[in-house]
Wavefront OBJ file of the C-alpha trace (Angstrom):
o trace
v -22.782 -35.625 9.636
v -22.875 -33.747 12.956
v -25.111 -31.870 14.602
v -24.219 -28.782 15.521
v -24.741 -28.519 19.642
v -24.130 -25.940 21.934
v -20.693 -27.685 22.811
v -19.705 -27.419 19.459
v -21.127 -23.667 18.206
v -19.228 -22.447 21.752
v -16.074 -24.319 20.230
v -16.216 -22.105 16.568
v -16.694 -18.598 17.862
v -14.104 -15.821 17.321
v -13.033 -13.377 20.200
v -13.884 -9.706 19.553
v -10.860 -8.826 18.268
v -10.761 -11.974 15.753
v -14.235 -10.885 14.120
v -13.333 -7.369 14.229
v -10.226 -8.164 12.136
v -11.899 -10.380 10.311
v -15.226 -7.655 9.406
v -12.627 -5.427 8.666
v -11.117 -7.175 6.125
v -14.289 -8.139 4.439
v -15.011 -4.750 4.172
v -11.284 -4.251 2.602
v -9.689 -7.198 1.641
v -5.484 -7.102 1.115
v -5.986 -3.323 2.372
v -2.109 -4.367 4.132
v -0.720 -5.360 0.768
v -1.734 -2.826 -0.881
v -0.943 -0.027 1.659
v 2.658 -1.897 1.766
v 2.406 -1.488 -2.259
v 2.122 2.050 -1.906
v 5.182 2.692 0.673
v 7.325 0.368 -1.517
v 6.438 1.748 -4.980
v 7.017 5.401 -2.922
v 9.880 4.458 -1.699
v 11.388 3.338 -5.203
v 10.096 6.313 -6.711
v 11.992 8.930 -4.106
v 15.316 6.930 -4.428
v 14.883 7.050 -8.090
v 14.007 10.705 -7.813
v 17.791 11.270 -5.791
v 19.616 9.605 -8.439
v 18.096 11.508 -11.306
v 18.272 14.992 -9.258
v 21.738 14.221 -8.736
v 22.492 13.667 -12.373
v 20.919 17.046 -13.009
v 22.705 18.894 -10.220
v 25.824 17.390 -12.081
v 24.842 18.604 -15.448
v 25.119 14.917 -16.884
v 22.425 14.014 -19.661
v 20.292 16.453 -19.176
v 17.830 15.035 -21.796
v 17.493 12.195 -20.603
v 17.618 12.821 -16.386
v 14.652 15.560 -16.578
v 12.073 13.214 -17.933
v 13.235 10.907 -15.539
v 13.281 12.578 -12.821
v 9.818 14.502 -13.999
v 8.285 10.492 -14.116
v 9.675 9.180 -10.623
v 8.129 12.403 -9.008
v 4.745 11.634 -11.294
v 5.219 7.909 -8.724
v 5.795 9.297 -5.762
v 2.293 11.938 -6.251
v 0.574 8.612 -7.502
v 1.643 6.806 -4.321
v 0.349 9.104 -2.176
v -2.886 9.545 -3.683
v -3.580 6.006 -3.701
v -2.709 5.645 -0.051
v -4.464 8.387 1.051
v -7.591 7.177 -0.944
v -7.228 3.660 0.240
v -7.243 5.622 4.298
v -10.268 7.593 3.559
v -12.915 4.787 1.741
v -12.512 3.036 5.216
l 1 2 3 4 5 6 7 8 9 10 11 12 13 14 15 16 17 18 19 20 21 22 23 24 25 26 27 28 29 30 31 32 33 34 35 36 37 38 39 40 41 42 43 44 45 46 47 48 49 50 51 52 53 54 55 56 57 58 59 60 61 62 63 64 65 66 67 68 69 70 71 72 73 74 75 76 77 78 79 80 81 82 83 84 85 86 87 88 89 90
C-alpha cells in the first residue's frame, strides 16, 4: 500500500471548476438528464398538440382529437412545471 505524500495528494486535486461541477452535482445528481427529459417530453407534447389542433381545425374525429389534444397540452403544463421546479430547488 502507499502512502499518501505530498507528491501524490498534489497529483489528485481537482481545479476549481472540476470540484465546483462536481459539488454541484452532488447536490443534484442527473439534474442535465432530467432537464433534457423535460425539453424532450415538451417538445413531443407541442408537436403532438399541432397534429391534434389540426385535426380539430379540420373537423375530423372530433371525439377522439379533443381529448387528445386536451392530454398533450396536460404534457406540455407538466413539463414546464417540472423544469421550472427542478431551476428553483437549486
Amino acid at each position: 500500500m502507499v502512502k499518501p505524500t505530498s507528491k501524490n495528494r498534489s497529483n489528485k486535486r481537482f481545479t476549481p471548476e472540476q470540484y465546483a461541477r462536481l459539488k454541484a452535482e452532488a447536490a443534484a445528481p442527473y439534474r442535465g438528464l432530467r432537464k433534457f427529459i423535460y425539453i424532450s417530453f415538451g417538445a413531443s407534447g407541442f408537436i403532438g398538440a399541432l397534429v391534434f389542433l389540426a385535426q380539430l381545425a379540420a373537423g375530423r374525429d372530433v371525439e377522439t382529437a379533443l381529448p387528445n389534444f386536451a392530454l398533450q397540452l396536460g404534457v406540455i403544463a407538466l413539463m414546464v412545471f417540472l423544469f421550472r421546479w427542478d431551476r428553483e430547488s437549486l
